[in-house]
C-alpha positions in Angstrom: 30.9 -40.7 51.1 27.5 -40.2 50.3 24.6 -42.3 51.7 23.8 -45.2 48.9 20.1 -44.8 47.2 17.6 -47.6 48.0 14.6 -48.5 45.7 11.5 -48.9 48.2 9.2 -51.9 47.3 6.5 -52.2 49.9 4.7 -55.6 50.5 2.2 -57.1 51.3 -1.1 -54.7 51.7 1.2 -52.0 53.3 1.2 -48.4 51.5 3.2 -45.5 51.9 2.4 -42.0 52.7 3.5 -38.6 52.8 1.3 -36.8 55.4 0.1 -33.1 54.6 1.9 -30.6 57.0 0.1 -30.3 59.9 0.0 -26.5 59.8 -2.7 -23.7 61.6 -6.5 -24.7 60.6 -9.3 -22.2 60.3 -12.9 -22.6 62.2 -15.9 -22.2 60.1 -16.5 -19.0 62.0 -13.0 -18.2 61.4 -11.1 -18.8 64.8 -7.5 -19.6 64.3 -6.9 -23.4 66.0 -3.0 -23.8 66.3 -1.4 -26.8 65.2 -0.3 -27.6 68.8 -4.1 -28.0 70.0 -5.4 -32.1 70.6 -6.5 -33.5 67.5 -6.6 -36.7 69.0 -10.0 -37.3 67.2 -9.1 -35.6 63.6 -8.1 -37.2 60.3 -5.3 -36.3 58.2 -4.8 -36.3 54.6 -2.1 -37.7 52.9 -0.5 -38.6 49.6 0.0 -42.4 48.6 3.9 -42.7 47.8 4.3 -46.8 47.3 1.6 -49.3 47.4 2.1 -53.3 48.1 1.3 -56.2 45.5 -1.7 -57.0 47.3 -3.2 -53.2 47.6 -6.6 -53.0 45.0 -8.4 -49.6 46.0 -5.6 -46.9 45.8 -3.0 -45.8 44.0 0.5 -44.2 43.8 -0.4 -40.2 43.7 -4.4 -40.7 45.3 -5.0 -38.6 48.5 -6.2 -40.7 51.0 -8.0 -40.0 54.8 -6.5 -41.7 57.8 -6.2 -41.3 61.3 -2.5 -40.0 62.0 -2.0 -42.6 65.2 -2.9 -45.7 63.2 0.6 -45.8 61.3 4.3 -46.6 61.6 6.5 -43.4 61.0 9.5 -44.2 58.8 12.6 -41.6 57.4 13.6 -41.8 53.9 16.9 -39.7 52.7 15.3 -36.7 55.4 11.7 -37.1 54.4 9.3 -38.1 56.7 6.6 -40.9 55.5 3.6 -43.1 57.1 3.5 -46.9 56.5 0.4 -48.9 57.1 -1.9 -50.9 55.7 -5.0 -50.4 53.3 -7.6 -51.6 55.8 -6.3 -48.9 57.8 -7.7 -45.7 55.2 -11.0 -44.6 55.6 -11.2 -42.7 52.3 -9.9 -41.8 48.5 -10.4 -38.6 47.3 -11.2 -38.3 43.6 -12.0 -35.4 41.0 -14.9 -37.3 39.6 -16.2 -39.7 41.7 -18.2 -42.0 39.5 -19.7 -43.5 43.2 -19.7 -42.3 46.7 -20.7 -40.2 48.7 -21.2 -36.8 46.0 -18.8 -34.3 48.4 -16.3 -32.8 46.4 -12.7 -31.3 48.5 
C-alpha cells in the first residue's frame, strides 16, 4: 500500500527550500573546484517551495541566497528540502529589481 500524500502548510516565519544541486563550479580563470572541496564559507541558492503566514519578503517560486548550514534538512516523498526561517536569507533574486543593489544573475 502506497505511502498516503500530505499537504505541507509551514508556520510561523519558516519557508521551505529546494537547494540547487551542489554540482562542480568553475573559477573565473577557469580551474575546475569539485563539489567535495570546503565550502564552509559559500552561499547556496535555492528555490522557495512553501512559505509561513507570517513570511512578507519572499515568495513561493523566488530564488533565494542562504548559507547551507543555517537550515533544518527535511525528506518529502524522496525529495530533499531546507526548512528555516526568513531572517535566516540573505538575499532574493529578481529579473527586474526595481531596488537593490543593480547586479543582475
Amino acid at each position: 500500500m502506497p505511502d498516503p500524500k500530505f499537504e505541507v502548510q509551514m508556520l510561523h516565519d519558516r519557508v521551505m527550500i529546494k537547494a540547487d544541486k551542489e554540482a562542480e563550479r568553475l573559477s573565473s580563470s577557469g580551474i575546475v573546484i569539485p563539489a567535495t572541496a570546503d565550502s564552509s564559507n559559500l552561499l547556496a541558492w535555492g528555490e522557495v517551495c512553501g512559505t509561513g503566514h507570517h513570511v512578507r519578503t519572499v515568495k513561493v517560486g523566488d530564488r533565494v541566497l542562504f548559507h547551507p548550514e543555517d537550515q533544518l534538512e527535511v525528506d518529502l516523498q524522496g525529495v530533499k528540502y531546507l526548512v528555516m526561517r526568513e531572517r535566516d536569507l540573505h538575499a532574493v533574486a529578481s529579473e527586474r529589481p526595481e531596488h537593490g543593489t543593480g547586479l543582475y544573475l
